[in-house]
C-alpha positions as a LaTeX table, in Angstrom:
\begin{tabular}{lrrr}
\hline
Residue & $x$ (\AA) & $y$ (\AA) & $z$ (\AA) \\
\hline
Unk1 & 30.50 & 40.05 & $-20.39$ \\
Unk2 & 26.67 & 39.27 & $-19.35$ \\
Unk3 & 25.34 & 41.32 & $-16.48$ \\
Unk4 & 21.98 & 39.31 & $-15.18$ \\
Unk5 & 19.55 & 42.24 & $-14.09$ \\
Unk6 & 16.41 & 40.46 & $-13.40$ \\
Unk7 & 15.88 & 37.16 & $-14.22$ \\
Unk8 & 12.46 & 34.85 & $-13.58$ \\
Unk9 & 13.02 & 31.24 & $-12.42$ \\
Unk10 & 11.15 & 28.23 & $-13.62$ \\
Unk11 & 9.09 & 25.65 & $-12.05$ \\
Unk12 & 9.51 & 26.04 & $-7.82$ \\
Unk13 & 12.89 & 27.95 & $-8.41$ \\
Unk14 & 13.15 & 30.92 & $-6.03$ \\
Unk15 & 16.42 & 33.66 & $-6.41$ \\
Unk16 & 17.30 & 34.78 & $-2.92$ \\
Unk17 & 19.97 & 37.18 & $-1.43$ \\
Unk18 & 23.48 & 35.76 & $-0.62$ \\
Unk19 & 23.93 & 37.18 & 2.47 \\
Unk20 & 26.69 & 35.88 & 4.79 \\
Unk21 & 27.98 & 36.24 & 8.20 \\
Unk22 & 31.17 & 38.72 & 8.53 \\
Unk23 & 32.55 & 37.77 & 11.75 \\
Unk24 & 30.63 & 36.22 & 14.45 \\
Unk25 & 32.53 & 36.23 & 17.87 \\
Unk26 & 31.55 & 33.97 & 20.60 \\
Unk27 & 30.37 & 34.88 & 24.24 \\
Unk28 & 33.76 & 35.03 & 25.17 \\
Unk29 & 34.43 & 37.45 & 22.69 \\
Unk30 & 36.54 & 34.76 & 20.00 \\
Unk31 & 36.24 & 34.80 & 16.46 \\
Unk32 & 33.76 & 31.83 & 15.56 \\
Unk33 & 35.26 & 30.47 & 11.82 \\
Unk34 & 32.22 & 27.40 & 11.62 \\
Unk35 & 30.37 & 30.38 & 10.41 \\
Unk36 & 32.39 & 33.36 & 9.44 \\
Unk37 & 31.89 & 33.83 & 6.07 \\
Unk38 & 28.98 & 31.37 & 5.53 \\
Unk39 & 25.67 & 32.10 & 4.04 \\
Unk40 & 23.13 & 32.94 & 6.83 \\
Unk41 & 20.32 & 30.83 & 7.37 \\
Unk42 & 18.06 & 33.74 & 6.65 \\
Unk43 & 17.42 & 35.37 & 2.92 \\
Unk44 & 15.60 & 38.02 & 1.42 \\
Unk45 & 13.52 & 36.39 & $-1.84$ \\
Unk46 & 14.53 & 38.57 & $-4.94$ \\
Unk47 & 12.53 & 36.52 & $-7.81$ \\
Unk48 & 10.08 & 33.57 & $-7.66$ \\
Unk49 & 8.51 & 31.17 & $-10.01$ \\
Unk50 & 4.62 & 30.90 & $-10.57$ \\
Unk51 & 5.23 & 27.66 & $-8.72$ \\
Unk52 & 6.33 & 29.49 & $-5.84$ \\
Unk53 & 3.98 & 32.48 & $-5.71$ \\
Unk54 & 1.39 & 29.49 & $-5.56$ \\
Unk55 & 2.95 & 27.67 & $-2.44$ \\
Unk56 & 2.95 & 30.89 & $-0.50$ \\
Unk57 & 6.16 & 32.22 & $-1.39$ \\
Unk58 & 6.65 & 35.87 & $-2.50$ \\
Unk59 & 9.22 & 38.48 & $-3.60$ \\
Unk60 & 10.53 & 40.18 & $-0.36$ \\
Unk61 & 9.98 & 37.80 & 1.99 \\
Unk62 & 12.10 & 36.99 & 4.51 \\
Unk63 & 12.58 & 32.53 & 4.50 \\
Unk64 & 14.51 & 30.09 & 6.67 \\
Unk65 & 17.03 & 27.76 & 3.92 \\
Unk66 & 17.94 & 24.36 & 4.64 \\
Unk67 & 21.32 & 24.42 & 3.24 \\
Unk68 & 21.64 & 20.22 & 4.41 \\
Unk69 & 19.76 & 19.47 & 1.12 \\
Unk70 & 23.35 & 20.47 & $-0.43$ \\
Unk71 & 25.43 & 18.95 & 2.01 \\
Unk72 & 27.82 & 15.56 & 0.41 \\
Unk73 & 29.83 & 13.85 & 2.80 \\
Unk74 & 33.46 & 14.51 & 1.95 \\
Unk75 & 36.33 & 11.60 & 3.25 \\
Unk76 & 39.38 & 13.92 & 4.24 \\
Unk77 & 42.48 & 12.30 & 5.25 \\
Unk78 & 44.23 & 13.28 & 8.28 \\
Unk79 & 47.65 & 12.70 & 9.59 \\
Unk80 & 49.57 & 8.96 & 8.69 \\
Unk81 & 50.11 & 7.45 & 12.38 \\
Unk82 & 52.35 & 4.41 & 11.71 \\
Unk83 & 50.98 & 2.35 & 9.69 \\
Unk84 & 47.06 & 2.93 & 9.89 \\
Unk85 & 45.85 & 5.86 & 7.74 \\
Unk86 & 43.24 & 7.94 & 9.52 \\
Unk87 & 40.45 & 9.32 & 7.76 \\
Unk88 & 37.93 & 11.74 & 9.31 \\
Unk89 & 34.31 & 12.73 & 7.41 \\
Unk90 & 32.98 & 16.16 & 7.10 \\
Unk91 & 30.48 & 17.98 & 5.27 \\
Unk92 & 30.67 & 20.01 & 1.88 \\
Unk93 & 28.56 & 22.45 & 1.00 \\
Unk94 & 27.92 & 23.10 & $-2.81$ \\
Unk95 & 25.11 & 25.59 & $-2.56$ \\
Unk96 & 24.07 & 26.60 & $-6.35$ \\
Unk97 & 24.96 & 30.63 & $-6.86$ \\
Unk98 & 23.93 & 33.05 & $-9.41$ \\
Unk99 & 25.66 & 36.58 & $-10.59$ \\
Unk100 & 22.75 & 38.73 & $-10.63$ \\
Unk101 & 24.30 & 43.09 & $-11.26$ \\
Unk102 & 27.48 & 41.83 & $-9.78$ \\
Unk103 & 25.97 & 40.49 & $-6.38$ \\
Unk104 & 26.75 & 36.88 & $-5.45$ \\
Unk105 & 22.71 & 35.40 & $-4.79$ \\
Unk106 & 20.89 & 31.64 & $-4.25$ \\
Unk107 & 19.85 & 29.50 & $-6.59$ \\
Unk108 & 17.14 & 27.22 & $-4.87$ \\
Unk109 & 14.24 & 25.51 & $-4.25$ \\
Unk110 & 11.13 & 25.48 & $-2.80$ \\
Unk111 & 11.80 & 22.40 & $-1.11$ \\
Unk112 & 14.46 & 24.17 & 0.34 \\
Unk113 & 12.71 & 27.14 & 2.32 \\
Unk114 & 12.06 & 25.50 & 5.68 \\
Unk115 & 9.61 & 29.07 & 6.62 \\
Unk116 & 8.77 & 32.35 & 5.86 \\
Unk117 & 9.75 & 34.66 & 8.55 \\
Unk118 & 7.10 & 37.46 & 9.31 \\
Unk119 & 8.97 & 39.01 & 12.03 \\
Unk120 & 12.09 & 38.95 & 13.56 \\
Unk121 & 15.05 & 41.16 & 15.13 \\
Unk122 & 18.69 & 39.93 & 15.01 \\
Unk123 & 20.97 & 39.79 & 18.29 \\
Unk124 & 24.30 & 38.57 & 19.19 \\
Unk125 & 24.56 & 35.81 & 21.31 \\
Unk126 & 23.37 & 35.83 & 24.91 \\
Unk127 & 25.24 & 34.90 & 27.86 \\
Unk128 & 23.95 & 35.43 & 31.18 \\
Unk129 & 20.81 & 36.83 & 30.60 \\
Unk130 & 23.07 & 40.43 & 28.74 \\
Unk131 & 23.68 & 40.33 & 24.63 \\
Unk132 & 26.56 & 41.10 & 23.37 \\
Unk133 & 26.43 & 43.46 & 20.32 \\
Unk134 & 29.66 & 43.80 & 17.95 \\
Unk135 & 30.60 & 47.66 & 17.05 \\
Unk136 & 32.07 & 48.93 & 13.58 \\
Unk137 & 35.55 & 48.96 & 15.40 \\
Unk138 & 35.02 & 45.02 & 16.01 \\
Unk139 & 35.09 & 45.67 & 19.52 \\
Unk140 & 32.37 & 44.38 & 21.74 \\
Unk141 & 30.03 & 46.16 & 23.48 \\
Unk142 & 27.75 & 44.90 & 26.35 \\
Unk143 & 24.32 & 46.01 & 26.48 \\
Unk144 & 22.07 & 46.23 & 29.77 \\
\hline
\end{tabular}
């Protein structure tokens, strides 16, 4: 078995963190599934290419991905209602992974890095003006 410790991407290739969302509950306090278990939006570069060192792009910044550039539009088909079969069309994302010491990270692009973030502080959602912060217990807790 191959264990990847450190590897060095070519051309614009940039190795990010894989991050995901646990569970994200709505402001009513429901379990949102569009993006439990999804990558976040937000990564942590790990490795960079020379390519991407020149464009601005360096190991430990924080970016912004544009996962659309791997979204394919998939034809599922739903329910037969007499004699019409109904089709609906969704997206599928096939976002390219690597294995690197036994953590799942990204595999992209330069292209795909909409920003670097300089600064930024993560909060639930707001509703009415008070955030809602989720506890180890998956309870929520209201902050003033």
């Amino acid at each position: 078995m191959l264990v990847l410790k450190k590897v060095k991407p070519l051309m614009d290739g940039i190795i990010t963190t894989g991050n995901r969302y646990d569970e994200v509950y709505t402001t009513g306090g429901l379990l949102d599934p569009t993006k439990s278990g999804n990558f976040k939006e937000y990564q942590e570069v790990l490795f960079t290419s020379s390519g991407a060192e020149q464009r601005g792009i360096n190991v430990g910044d924080t970016v912004m991905v544009n996962f659309y550039n791997y979204a394919r539009p998939v034809q599922r088909k739903d329910a037969i209602q007499g004699f019409d079969e109904q089709y609906s069309q969704q997206l599928a994302f096939s976002i390219p992974t690597i294995d690197i010491d036994n953590k799942e990270c990204l595999n992209l692009r330069c292209n795909d890095i909409v920003f670097i973030i300089l600064e930024m502080e993560e909060q639930q959602e707001v509703s009415s003006g008070k955030a809602y912060k989720k506890k180890k217990n998956s309870k929520i807790h209201l902050l003033n």
